[in-house]
N, C-alpha and C positions, 0 to 999 in steps of 0.2 A: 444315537442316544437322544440327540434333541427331539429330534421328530416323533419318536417314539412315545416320551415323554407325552408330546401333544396329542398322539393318538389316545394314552393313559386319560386323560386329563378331560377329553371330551367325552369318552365313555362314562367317565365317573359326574360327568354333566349332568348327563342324559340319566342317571340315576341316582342326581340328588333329590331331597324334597326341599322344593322351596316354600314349604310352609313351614318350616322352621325359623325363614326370616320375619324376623318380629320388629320391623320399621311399619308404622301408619302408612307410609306412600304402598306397602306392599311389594310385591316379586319387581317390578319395573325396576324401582331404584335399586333393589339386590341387583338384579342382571345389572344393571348400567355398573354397579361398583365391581364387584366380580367378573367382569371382564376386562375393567382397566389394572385390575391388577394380572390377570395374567396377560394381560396384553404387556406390563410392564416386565412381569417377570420372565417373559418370553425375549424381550428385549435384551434383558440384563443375561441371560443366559447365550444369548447369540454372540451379546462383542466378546463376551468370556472365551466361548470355543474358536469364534473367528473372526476375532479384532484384534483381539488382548494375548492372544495364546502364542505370540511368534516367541517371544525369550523362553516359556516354556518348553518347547517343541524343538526348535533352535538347536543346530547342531556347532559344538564347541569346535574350533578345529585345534587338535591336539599342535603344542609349542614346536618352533621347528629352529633349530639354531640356524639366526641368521648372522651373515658378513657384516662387520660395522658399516663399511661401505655402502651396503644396499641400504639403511637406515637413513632416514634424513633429517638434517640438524633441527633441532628443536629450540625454539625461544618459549620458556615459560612466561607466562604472562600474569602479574598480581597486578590490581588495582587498590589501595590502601590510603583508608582515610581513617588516621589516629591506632595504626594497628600495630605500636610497638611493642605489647605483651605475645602477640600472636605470631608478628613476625620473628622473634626471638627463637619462638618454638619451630616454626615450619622452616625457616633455610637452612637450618643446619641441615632437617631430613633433606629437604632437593637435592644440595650437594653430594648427599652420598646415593641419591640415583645410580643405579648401573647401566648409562648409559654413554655412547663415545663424544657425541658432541652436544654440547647443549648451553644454553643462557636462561639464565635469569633475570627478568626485565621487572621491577618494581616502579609501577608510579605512585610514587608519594602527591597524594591527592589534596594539596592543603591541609596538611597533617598540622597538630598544636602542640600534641606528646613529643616525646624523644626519637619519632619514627626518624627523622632527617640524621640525626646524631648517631645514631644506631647505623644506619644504612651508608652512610660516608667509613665507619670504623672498617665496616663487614668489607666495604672493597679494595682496603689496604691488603690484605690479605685473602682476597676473593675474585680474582678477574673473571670469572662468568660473572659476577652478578651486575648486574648496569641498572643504572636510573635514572628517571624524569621526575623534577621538579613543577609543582602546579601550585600556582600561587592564588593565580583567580580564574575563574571560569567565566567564557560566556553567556550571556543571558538566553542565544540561540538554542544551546544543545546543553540537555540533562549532565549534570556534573560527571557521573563514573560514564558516561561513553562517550564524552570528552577526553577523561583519562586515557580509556583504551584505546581511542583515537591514537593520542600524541603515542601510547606502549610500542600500537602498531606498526606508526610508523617510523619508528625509532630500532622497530627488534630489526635486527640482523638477519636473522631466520626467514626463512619460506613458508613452515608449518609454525603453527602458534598454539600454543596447551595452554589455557584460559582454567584459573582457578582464583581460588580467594584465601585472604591472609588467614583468616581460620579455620584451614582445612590442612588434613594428614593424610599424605599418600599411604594405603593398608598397605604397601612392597615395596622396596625398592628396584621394585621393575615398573613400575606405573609410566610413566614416561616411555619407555619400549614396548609397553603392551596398548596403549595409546600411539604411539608415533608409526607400528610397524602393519596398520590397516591401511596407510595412505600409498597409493598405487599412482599411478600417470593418470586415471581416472579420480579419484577422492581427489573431493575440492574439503569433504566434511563428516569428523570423526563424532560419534555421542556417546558418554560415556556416563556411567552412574555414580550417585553421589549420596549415599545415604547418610544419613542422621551419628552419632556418636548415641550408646545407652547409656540413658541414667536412669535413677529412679523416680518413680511419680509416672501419675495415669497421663499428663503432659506429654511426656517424654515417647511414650508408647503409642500415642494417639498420632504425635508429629512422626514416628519413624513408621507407621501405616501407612499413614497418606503419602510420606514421599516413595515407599517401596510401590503403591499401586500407583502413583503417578509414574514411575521411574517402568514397573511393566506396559504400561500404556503406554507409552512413547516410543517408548525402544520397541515394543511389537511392528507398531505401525510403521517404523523406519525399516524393522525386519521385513515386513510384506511387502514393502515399497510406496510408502506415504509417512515419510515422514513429517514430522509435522511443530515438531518444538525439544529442545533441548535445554540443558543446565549449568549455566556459566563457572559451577562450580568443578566441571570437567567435561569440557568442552574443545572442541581441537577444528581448526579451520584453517587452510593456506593464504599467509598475508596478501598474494596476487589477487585468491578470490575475491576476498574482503575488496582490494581495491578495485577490482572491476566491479565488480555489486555496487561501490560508492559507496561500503559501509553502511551506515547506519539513518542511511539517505533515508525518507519518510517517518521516521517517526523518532529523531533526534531528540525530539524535546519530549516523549513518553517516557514517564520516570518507569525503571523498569524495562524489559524487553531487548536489552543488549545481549541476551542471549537468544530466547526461543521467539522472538520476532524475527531477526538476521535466520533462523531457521525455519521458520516455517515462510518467509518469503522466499527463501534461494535454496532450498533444501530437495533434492529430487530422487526418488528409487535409483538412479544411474551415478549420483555423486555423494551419494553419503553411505557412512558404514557406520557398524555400531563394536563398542568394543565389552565384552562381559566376561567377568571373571572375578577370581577372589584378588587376584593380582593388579586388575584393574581400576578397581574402587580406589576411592579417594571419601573422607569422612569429616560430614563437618560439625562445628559445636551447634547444639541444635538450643529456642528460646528456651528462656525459662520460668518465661510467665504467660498464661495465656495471652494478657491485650499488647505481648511485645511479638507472639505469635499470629493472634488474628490481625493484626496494622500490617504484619509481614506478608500472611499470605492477602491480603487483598490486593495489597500492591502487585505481588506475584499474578492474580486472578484475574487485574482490571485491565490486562495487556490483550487476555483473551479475546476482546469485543475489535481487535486490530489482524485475528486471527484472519484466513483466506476461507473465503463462506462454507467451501462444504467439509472443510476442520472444525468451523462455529457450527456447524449444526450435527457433526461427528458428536460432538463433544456433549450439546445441548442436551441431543437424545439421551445418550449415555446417565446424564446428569437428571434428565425429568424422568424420565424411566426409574430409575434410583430411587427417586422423590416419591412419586407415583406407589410403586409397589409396599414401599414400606408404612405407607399412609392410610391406604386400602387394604392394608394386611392388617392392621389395627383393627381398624371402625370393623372389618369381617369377623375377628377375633369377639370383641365384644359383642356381636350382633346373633351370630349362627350359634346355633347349638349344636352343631357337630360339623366341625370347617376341616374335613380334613381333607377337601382337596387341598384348601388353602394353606394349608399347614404343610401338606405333603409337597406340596410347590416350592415352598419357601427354601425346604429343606432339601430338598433338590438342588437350588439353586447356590445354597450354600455350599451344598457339597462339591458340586462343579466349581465354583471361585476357590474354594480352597485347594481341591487338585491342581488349578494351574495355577497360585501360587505357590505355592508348596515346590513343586518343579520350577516354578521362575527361581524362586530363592537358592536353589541346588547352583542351576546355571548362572547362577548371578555371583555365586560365592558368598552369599550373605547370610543371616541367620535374623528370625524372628520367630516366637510364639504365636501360633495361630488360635490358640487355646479360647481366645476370648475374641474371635473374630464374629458370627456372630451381632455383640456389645457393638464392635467397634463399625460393623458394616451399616448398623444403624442410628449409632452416631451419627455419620455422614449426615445425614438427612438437617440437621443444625448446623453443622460444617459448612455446607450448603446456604444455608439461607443466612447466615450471620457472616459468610465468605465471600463465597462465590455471585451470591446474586447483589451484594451491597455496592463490591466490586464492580460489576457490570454497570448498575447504572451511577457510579460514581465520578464524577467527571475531573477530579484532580485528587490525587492520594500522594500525600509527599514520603521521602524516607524516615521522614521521624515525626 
């Protein structure tokens, strides 16, 4: 289909008239723009079909009842600083997990609410649930993977399920459908974490970007490069952690306690990915844009720590993006009858939407694709007020 595409594409080259382009410089500067946009949207169509298309394509393997035995004990792991509304809500659901062994490890991270008073009540009558107290932190290492540090080495458990106080397991099988990918092999399980809906263009924008973040990732862990994960459901074996040395090189990177430890130890032979409706875990997503763009930059500026040819995986992906939607404009405005350019676009659309669409099936998730489109050209802001502020920014705190 892609190839084909290109054969389309040059034919209809070789049969446009470029005295329609009505720039002073003349055809020169058309051809130069006109071919960086298909050069771009060539790009954007290749990671679609053979980057990004593994969770689409991905075969589910149907549920197979297993022995409690062959399952292995699982320490949930929360990091919590002042999360007494949230943790209220989310222990109760862990508890009634359907699973045979398991802990609850909560570090109260310098908490000021009632999180301490709360979490002392919860273990009169709660023996899974265990806690670390954190008074001060060192000035060495970023405050929450300090926490996760002391969680670590505190849990009980082998396997560790890494999530956050305001998040809701969608089943109570999550924990079993997480814990039961780890072999003698799996050092490292990835699992997806998308957004809660509300209402507002907010709300839609953030639960896009983390679904096509979330098929990105999880593809390239399916084809065997993985490359970054989501601490909001995330699973790793405490042994690994300790031989890796944790959080050895970039301790004081605010940020990165997750898809850094992943994309440095992360390899096609030790990590699995786990997808399903059963799988998902959902978390409260911002609810104002500058409490969301402070977030994802932090999220973005860890990117620049990435292993080079994931930064420049990722780069392409991102200037191609840029690229195409930029030169699809200025051509819109320019030509008087742009329909390769248009027929390009729309191609291109059409392909991202198929393997969304299919991602979302095998993901178990649901969203409106109705106004993608809108939102694929969004990005292109997302981008520059995110992604690139992020990069060259050289300290972004949590607040």
């Amino acid at each position: 289909m892609y190839f084909a595409f290109l054969q389309l594409t040059w034919n209809a080259l070789q049969l446009s008239d470029l005295e329609h382009f009505n720039f002073s410089e003349g055809p020169v500067l058309y051809t130069v723009i006109l071919y960086i946009f298909l050069l771009s949207l060539f790009l954007q169509i290749f990671y679609y079909l053979f980057s990004f298309s593994g969770v689409a394509f991905s075969k589910v393997a149907k549920n197979k009842a297993q022995d409690a035995a062959e399952l292995p004990a699982v320490t949930v792991l929360i990091s919590a600083y002042n999360e007494y509304e949230n943790l209220k809500k989310l222990l109760p659901i862990l508890f009634q997990q359907d699973y045979p062994e398991f802990e609850v490890m909560v570090v109260n991270d310098r908490s000021t609410d009632e999180t301490a008073d709360y979490l002392k009540a919860e273990k009169l009558h709660e023996p899974r649930l265990k806690t670390v107290t954190i008074e001060t932190t060192p000035e060495h290492i970023n405050n929450k993977k300090y926490a996760l540090n002391l969680g670590i080495k505190t849990a009980k458990n082998d396997v560790l399920l890494l999530t956050d106080a305001d998040c809701r397991p969608a089943s109570n099988v999550w924990i079993k459908e997480m814990a039961k990918k780890f072999d003698e092999k799996t050092q490292l399980v990835l699992g997806y974490s998308p957004y809660q809906r509300k209402k507002g263009v907010l709300n839609v924008f953030i639960r896009y970007e983390t679904l096509l973040t979330a098929i990105q990732y999880l593809s390239s862990a399916i084809s065997g490069s993985p490359y970054m994960g989501v601490g909001r459901n995330l699973a790793y074996r405490k042994s690994f952690f300790m031989e890796m040395k944790g959080f050895k090189g970039h301790s004081k990177v605010t940020g990165g306690d997750d898809d850094l430890f992943v994309n440095q130890h992360a390899t096609k032979k030790n990590t699995k990915v786990s997808i399903g409706a059963e799988s998902i875990i959902r978390s409260v997503p911002k609810s104002s844009w500058k409490t969301y763009i402070h977030q994802k930059r932090r999220h973005l500026s860890v990117g620049k720590f990435y292993k080079p040819g994931d930064k420049i995986k990722l780069t392409f992906f991102t200037l191609s993006h840029l690229l195409m939607w930029i030169t699809f404009v200025v051509l819109i405005l320019v030509l008087k009858e742009p329909y390769v350019v248009l027929g390009g676009l729309i191609f291109k659309l059409a392909i991202q939407y198929l393997i969304i669409s299919l991602s979302l099936k095998k993901l178990g998730d649901k969203f409106k694709l109705i106004w993608l489109p809108v939102l694929d050209f969004c990005f292109i802001f997302y981008y520059l007020f995110s992604g690139f502020t992020a990069f060259f920014s050289k300290n972004i705190k949590w607040s």
